[in-house]
N, C-alpha and C positions, 0 to 999 in steps of 0.2 A: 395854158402853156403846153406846149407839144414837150410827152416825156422821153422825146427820143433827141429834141435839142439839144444841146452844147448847155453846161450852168452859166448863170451869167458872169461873165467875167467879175474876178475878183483882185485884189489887190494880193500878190505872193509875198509872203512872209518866208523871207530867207534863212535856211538854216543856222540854227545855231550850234557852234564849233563845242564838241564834247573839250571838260575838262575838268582835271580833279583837282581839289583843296588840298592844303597841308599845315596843319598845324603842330608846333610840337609843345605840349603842357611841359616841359623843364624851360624854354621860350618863355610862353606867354605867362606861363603861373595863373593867379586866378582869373585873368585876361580872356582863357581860352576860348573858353563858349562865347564871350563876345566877339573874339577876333575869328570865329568861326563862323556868327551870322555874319560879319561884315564882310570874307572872302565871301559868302554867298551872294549878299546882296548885291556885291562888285562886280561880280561873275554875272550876275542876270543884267545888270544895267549895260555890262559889255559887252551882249553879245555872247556868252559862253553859255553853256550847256551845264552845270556844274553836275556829274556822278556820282559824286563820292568824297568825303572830307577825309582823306588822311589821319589819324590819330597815332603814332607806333606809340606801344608800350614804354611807358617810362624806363625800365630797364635795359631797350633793348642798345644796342652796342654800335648801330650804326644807323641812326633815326634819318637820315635823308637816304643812305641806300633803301631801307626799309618800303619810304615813299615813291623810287624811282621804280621800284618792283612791281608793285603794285599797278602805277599808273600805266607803266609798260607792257601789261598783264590787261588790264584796260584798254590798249591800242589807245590812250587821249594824246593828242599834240601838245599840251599845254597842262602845266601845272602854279596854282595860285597860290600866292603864300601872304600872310599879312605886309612882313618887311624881310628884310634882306637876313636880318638874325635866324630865321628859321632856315634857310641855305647856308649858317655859319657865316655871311658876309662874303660867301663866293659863288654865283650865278651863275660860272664854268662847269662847279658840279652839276650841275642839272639841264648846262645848253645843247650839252653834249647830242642830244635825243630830243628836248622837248622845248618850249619856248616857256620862258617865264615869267611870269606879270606879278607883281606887290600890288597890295591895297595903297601904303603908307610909306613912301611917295606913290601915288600911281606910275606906272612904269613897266615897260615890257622889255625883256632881254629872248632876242632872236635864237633858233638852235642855230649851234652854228655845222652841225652834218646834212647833206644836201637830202633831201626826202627822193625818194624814187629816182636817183640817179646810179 
């Protein structure tokens, strides 16, 4: 093989989309660390990037602001959560900026602010 040829063509593996986890332990209780491998596991079989699981402090005072800081801080489009209880059962907080997907129903909710416009 001539080492100034071209490699042989391969098959491209498309990027996968960064994205962070969010669990919150007053949610899940002793569920946590399982519903923290399964946003992992969900994340790889979808396609995401998974960087980072979310954890805030049980104490802290505003545990989804907490997480939207963070992932914003991260530059991730997307943030995973098990269900809809760890967004308090509203999706709006978090469309705002980033898209959001559940493990449990699988489920994707759109941002709704226009990226780069």
């Amino acid at each position: 093989m001539d080492p100034l040829s071209p490699p042989p063509a391969t098959r491209a593996i498309p990027p996968r989309q960064p994205a962070v986890g969010f669990v919150r332990t007053d949610i899940s209780g002793p569920d946590a660390e399982r519903h923290a491998r399964e946003i992992q596991r969900y994340a790889w079989r979808n396609g995401f990037r998974l960087l980072y699981t979310v954890r805030p402090p049980l104490d802290h005072d505003d545990p989804i602001g907490y997480a939207l800081g963070l992932a914003a801080g991260l530059d991730v489009p997307v943030i995973v959560v098990f269900d809809l209880a760890h967004v308090d059962n509203r999706p709006e907080l978090v469309c705002d900026d980033f898209d959001l997907v559940t493990v449990c129903p699988p489920q994707t909710w759109a941002r709704t602010s226009a990226v780069g416009w």
